[in-house]
Chimera marker file (.cmm) of the C-alpha trace (Angstrom):
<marker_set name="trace">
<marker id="1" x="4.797" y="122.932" z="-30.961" r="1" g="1" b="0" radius="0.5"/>
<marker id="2" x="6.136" y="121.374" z="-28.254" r="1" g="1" b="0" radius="0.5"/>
<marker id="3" x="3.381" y="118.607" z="-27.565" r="1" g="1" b="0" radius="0.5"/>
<marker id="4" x="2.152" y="119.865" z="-24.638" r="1" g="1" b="0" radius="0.5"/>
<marker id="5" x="-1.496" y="119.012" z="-23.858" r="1" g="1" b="0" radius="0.5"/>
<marker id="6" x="-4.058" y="121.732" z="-22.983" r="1" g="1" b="0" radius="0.5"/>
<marker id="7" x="-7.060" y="121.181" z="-19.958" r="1" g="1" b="0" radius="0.5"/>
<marker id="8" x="-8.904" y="123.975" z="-20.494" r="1" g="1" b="0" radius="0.5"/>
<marker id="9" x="-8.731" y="127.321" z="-23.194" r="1" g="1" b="0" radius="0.5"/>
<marker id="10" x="-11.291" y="130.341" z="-21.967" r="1" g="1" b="0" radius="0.5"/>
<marker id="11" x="-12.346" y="133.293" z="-23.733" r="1" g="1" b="0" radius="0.5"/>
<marker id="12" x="-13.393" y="135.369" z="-21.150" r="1" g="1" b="0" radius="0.5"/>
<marker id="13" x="-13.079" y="134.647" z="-17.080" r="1" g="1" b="0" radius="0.5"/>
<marker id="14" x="-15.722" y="132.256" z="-15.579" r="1" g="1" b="0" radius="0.5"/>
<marker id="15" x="-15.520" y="133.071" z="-11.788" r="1" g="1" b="0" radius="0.5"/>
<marker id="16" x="-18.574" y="130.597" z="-10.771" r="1" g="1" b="0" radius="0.5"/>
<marker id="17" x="-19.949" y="129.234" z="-13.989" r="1" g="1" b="0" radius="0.5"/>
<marker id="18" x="-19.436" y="129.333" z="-17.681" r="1" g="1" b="0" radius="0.5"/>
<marker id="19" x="-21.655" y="130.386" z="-20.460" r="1" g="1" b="0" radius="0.5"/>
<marker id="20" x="-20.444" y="127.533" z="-22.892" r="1" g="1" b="0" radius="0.5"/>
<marker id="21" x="-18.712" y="124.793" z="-22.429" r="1" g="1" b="0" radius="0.5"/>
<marker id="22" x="-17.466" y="122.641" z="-25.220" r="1" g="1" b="0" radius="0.5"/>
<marker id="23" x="-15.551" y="119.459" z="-25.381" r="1" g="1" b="0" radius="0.5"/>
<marker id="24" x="-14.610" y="117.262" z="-28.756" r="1" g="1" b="0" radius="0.5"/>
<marker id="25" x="-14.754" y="113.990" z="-28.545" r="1" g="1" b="0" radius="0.5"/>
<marker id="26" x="-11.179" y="112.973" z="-29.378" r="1" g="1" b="0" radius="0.5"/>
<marker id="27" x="-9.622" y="115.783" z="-27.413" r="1" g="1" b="0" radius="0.5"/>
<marker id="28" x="-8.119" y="116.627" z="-24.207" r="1" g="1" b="0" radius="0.5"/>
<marker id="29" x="-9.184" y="120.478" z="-24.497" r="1" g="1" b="0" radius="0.5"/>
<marker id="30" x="-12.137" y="121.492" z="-23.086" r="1" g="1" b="0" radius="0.5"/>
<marker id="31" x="-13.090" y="124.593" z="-24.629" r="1" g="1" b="0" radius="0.5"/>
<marker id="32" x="-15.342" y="127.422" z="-23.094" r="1" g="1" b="0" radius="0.5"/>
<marker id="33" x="-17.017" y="130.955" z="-22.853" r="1" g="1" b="0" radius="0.5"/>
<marker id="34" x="-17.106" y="133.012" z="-19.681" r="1" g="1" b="0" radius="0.5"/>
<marker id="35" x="-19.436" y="135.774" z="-18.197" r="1" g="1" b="0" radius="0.5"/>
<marker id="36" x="-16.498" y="137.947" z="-17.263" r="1" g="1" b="0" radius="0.5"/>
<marker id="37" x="-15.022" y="139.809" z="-20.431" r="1" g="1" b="0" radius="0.5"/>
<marker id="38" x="-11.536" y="140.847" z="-18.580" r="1" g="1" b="0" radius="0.5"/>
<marker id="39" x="-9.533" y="138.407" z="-20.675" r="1" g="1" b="0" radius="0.5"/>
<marker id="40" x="-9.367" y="134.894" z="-20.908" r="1" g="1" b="0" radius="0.5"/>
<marker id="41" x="-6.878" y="131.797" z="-20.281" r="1" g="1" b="0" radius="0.5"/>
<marker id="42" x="-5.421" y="128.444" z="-20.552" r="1" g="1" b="0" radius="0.5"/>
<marker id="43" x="-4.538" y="125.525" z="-18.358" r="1" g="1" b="0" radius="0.5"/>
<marker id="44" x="-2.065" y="123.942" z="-19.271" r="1" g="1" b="0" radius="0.5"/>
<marker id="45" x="-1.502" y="120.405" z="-17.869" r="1" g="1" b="0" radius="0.5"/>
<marker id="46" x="1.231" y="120.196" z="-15.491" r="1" g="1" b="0" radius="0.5"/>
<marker id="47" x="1.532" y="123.886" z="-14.898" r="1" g="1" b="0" radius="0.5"/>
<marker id="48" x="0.272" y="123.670" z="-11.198" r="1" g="1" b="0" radius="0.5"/>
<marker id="49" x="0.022" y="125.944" z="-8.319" r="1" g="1" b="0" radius="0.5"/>
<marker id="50" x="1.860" y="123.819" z="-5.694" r="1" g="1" b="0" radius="0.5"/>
<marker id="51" x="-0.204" y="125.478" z="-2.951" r="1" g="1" b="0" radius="0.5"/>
<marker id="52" x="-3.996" y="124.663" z="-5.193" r="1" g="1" b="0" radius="0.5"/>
<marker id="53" x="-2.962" y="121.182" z="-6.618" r="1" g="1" b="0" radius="0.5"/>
<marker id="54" x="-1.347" y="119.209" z="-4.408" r="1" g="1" b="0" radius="0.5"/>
<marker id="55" x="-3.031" y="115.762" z="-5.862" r="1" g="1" b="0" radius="0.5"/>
<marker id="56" x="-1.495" y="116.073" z="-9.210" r="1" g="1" b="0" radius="0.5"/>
<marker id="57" x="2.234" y="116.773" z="-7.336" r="1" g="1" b="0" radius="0.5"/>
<marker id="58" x="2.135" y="113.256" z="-5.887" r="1" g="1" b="0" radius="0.5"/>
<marker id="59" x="1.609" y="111.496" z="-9.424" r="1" g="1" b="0" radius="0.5"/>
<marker id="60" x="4.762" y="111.109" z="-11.339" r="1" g="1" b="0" radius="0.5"/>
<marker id="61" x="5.129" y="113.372" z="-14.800" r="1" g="1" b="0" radius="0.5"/>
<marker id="62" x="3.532" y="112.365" z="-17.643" r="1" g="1" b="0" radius="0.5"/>
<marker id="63" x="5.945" y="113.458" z="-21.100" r="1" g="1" b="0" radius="0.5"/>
<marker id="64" x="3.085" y="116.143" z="-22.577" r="1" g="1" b="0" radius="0.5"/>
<marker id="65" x="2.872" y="118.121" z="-19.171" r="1" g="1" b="0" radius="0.5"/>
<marker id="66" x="4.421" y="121.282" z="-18.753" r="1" g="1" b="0" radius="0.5"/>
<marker id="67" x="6.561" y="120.291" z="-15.617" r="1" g="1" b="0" radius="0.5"/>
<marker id="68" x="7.922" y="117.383" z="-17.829" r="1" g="1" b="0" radius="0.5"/>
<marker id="69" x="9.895" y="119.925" z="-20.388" r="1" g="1" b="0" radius="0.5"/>
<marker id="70" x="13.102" y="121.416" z="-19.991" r="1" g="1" b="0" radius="0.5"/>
<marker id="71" x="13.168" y="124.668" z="-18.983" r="1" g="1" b="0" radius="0.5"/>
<marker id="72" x="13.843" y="126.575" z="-22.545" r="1" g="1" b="0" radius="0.5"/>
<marker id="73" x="10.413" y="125.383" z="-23.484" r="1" g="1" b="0" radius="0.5"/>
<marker id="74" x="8.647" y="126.095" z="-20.850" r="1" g="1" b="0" radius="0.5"/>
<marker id="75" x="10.076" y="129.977" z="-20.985" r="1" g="1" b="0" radius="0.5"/>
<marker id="76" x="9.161" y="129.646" z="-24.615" r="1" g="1" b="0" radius="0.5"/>
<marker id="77" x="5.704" y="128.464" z="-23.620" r="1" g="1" b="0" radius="0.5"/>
<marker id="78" x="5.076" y="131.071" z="-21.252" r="1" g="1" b="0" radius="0.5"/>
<marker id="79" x="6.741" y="134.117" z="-23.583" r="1" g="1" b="0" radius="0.5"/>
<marker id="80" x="4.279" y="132.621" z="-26.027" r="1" g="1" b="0" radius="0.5"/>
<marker id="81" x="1.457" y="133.848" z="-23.921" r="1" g="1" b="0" radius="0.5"/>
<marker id="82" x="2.594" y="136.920" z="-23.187" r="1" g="1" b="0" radius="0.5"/>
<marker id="83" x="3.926" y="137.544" z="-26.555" r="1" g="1" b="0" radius="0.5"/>
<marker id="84" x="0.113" y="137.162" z="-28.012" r="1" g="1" b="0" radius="0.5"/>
<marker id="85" x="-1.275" y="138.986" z="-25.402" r="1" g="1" b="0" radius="0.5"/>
<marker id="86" x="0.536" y="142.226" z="-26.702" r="1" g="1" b="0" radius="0.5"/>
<marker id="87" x="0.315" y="141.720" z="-30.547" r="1" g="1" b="0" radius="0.5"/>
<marker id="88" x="-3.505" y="141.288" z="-29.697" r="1" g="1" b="0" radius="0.5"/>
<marker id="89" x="-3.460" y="144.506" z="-27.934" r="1" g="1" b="0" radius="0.5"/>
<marker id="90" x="-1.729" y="146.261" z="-30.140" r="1" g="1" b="0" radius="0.5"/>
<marker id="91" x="-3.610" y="144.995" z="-32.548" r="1" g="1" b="0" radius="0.5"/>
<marker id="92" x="-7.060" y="145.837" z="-31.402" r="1" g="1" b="0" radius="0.5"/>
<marker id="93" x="-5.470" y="149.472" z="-30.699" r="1" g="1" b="0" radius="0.5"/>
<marker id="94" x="-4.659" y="149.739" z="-34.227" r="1" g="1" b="0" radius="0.5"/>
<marker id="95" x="-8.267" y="149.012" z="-35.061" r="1" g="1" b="0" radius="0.5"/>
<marker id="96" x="-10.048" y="151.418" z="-32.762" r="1" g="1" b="0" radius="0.5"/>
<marker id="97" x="-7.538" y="154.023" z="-33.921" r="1" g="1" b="0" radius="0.5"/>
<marker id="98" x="-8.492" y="153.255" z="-37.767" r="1" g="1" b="0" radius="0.5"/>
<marker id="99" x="-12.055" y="153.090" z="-36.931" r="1" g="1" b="0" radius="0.5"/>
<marker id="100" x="-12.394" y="156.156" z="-35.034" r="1" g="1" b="0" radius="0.5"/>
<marker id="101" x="-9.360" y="157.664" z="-34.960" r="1" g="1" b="0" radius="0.5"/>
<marker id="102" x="-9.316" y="161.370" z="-35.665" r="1" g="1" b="0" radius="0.5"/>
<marker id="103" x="-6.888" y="163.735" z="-38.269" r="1" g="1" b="0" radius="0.5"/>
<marker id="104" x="-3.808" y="164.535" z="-36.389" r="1" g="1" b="0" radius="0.5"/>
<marker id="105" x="-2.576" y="168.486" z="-36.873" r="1" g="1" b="0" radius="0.5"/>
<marker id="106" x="0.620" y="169.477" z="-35.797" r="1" g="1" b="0" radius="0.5"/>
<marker id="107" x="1.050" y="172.195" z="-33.863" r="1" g="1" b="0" radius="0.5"/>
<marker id="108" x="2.932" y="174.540" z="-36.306" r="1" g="1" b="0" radius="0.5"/>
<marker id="109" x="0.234" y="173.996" z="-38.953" r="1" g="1" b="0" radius="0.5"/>
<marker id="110" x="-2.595" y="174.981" z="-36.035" r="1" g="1" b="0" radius="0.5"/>
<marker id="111" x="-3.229" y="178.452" z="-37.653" r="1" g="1" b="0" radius="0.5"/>
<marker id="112" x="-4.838" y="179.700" z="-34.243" r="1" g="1" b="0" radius="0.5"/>
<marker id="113" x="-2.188" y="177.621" z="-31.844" r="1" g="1" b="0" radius="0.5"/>
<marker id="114" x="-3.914" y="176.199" z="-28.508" r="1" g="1" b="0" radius="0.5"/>
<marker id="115" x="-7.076" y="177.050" z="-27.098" r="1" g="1" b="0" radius="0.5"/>
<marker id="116" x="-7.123" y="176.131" z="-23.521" r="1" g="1" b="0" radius="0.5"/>
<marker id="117" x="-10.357" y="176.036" z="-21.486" r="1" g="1" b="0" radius="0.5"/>
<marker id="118" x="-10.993" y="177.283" z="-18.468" r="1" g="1" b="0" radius="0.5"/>
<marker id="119" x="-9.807" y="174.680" z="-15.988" r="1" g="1" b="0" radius="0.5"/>
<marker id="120" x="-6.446" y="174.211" z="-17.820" r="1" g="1" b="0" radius="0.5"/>
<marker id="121" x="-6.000" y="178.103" z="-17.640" r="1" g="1" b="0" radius="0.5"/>
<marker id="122" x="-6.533" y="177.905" z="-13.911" r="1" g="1" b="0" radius="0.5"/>
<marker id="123" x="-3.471" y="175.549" z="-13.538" r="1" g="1" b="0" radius="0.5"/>
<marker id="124" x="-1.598" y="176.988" z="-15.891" r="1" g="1" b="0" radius="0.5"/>
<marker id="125" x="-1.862" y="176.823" z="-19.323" r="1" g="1" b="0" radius="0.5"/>
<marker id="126" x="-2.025" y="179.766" z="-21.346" r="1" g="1" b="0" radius="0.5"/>
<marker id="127" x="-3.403" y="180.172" z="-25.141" r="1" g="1" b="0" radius="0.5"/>
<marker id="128" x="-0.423" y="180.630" z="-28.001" r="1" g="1" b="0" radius="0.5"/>
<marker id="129" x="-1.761" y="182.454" z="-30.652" r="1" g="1" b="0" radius="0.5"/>
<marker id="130" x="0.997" y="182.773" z="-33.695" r="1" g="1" b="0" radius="0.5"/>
<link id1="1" id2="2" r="1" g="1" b="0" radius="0.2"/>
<link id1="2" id2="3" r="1" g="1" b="0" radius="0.2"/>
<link id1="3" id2="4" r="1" g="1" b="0" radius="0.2"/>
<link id1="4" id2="5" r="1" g="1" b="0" radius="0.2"/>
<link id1="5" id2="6" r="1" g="1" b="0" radius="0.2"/>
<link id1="6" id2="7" r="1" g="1" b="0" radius="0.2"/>
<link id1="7" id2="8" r="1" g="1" b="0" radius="0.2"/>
<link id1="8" id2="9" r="1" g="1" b="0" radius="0.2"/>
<link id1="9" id2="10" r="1" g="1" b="0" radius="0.2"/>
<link id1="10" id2="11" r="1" g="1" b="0" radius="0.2"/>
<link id1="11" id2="12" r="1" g="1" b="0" radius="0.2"/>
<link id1="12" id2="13" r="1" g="1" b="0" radius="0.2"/>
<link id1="13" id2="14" r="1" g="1" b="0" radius="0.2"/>
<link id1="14" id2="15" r="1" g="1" b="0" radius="0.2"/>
<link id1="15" id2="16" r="1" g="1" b="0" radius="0.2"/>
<link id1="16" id2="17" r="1" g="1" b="0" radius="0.2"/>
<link id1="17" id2="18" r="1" g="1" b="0" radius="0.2"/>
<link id1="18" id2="19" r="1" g="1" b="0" radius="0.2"/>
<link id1="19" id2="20" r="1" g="1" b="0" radius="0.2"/>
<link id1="20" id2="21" r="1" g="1" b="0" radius="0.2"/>
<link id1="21" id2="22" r="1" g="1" b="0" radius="0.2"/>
<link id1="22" id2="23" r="1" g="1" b="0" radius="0.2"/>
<link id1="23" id2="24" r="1" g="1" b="0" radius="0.2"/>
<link id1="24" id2="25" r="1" g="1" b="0" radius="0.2"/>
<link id1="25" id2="26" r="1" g="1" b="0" radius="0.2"/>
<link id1="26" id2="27" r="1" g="1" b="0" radius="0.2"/>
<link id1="27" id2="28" r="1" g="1" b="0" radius="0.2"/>
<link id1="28" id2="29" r="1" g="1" b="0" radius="0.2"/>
<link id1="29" id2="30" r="1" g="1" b="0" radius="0.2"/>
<link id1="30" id2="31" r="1" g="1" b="0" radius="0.2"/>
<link id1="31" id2="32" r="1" g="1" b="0" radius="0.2"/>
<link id1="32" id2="33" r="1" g="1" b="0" radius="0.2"/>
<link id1="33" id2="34" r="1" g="1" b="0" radius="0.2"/>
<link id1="34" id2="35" r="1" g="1" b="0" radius="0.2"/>
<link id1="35" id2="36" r="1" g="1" b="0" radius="0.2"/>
<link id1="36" id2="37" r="1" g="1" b="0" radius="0.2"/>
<link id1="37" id2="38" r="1" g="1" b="0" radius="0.2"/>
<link id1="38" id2="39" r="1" g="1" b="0" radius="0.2"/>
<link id1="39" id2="40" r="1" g="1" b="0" radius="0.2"/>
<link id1="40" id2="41" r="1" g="1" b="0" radius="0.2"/>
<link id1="41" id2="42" r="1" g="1" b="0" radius="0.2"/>
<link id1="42" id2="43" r="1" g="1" b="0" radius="0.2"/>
<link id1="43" id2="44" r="1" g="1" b="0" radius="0.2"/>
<link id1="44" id2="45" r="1" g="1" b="0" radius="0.2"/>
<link id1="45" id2="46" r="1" g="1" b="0" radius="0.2"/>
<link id1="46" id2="47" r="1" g="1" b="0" radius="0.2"/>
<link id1="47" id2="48" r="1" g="1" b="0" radius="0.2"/>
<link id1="48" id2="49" r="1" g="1" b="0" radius="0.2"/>
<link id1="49" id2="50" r="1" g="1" b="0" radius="0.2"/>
<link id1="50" id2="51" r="1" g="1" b="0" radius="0.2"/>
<link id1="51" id2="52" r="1" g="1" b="0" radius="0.2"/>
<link id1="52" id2="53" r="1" g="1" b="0" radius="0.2"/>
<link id1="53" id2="54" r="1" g="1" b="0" radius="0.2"/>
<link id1="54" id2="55" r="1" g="1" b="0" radius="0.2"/>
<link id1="55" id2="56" r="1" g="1" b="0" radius="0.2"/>
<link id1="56" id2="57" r="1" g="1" b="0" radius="0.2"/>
<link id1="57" id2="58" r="1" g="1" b="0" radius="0.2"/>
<link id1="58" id2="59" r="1" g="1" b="0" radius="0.2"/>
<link id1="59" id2="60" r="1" g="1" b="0" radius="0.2"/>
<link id1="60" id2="61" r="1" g="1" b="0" radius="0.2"/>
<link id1="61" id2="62" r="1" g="1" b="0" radius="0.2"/>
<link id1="62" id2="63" r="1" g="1" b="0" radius="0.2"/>
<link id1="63" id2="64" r="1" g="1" b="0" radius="0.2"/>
<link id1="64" id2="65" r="1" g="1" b="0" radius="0.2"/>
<link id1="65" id2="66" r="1" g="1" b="0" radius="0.2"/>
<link id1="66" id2="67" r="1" g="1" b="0" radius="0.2"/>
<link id1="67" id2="68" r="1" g="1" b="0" radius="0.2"/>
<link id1="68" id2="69" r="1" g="1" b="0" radius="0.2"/>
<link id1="69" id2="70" r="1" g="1" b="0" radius="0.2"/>
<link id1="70" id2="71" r="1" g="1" b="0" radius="0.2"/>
<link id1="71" id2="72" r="1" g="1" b="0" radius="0.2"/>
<link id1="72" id2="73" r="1" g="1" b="0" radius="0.2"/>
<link id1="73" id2="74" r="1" g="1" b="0" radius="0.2"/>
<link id1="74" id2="75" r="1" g="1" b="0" radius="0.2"/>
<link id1="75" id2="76" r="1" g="1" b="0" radius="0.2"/>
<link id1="76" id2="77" r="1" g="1" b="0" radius="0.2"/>
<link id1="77" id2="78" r="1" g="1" b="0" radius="0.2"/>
<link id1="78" id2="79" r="1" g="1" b="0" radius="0.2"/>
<link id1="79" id2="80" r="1" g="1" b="0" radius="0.2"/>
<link id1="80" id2="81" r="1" g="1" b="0" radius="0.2"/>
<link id1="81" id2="82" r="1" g="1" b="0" radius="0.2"/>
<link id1="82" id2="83" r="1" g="1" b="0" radius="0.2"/>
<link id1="83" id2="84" r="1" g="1" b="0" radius="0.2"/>
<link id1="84" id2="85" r="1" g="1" b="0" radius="0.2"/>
<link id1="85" id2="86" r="1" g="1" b="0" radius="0.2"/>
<link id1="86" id2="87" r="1" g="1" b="0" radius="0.2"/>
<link id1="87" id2="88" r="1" g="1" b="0" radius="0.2"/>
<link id1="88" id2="89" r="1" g="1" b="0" radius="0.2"/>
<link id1="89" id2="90" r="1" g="1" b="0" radius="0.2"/>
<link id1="90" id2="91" r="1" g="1" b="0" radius="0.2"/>
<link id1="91" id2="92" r="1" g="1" b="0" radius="0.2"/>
<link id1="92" id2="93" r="1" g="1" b="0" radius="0.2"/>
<link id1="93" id2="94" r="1" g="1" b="0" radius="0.2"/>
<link id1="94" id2="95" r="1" g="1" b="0" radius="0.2"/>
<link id1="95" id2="96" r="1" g="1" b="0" radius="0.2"/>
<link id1="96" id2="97" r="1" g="1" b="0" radius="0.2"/>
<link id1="97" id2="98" r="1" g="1" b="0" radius="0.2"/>
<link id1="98" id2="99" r="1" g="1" b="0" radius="0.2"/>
<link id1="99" id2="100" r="1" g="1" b="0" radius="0.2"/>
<link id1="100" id2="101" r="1" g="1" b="0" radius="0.2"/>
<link id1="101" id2="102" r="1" g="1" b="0" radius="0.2"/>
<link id1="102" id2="103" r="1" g="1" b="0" radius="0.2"/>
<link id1="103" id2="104" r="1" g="1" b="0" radius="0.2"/>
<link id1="104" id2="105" r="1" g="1" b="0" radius="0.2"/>
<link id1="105" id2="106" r="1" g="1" b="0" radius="0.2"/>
<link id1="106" id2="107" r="1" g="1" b="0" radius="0.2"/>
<link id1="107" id2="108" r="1" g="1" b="0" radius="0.2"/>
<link id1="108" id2="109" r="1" g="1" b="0" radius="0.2"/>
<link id1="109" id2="110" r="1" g="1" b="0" radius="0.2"/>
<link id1="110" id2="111" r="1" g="1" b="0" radius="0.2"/>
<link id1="111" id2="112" r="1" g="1" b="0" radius="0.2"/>
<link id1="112" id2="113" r="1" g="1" b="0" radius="0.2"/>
<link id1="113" id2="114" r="1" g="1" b="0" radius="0.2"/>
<link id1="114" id2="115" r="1" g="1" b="0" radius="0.2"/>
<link id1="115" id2="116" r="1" g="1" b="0" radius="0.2"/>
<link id1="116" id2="117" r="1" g="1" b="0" radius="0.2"/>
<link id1="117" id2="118" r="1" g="1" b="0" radius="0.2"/>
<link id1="118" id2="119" r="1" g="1" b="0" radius="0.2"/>
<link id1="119" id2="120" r="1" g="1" b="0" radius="0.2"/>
<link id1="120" id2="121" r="1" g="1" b="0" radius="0.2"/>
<link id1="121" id2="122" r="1" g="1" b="0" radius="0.2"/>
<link id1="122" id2="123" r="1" g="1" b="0" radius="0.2"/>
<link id1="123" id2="124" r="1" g="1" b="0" radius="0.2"/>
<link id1="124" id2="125" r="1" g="1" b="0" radius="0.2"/>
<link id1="125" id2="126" r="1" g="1" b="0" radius="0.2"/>
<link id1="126" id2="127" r="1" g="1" b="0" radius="0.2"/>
<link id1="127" id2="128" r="1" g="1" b="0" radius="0.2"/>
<link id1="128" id2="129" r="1" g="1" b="0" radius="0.2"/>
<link id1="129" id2="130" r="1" g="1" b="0" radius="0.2"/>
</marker_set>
């Protein structure tokens, strides 16, 4: 949306190697799988770790690197992320639960109220029979 250019977009994380690696010919984006199914990411070009990258600090902005944009779009940029991250979660929730989600009862419908085991009697807990 903004025309900013993306190194590198990983499904997964790739420590010390990646599983696939992909690269079109008439792109920037190099495009990969990792080992490491925690999450994923993307580098964005321009978006550097002053303390990591201090090569590409010394050359002068280029107008589709993050660092280049005014500050509303990079927030934007970075909500955008974390935005996605969270309707992907919840999304992925919503699945599991539809899957193999169970009936819910409520508790005034539970003809024989709770039935606490053992363990949760010894801290506490005590069966409610109505």
């Amino acid at each position: 949306m903004f025309k900013t250019r993306v190194e590198k977009f990983c499904l997964f994380f790739d420590p010390w190697f990646t599983l696939f690696k992909f690269k079109p010919k008439h792109s920037d984006t190099e495009y990969g799988i990792g080992w490491l199914p925690l999450g994923g990411y993307v580098k964005i070009a321009g978006m550097i770790d002053e303390s990591m990258d201090t090569e590409q600090m010394k050359q002068p902005m280029q107008p589709w690197e993050f660092r280049a944009k005014p500050a509303w779009q990079r927030l934007l940029i970075m909500v955008g992320g974390v935005l996605f991250n969270f309707l992907l979660a919840l999304f992925i929730y919503s699945m599991i639960l539809f899957t193999w989600g169970d009936e819910y009862i409520p508790v005034q419908k539970a003809p024989l109220g709770m039935d606490f085991n053992e363990t949760a009697k010894a801290i506490g807990f005590r069966d409610a029979i109505s």
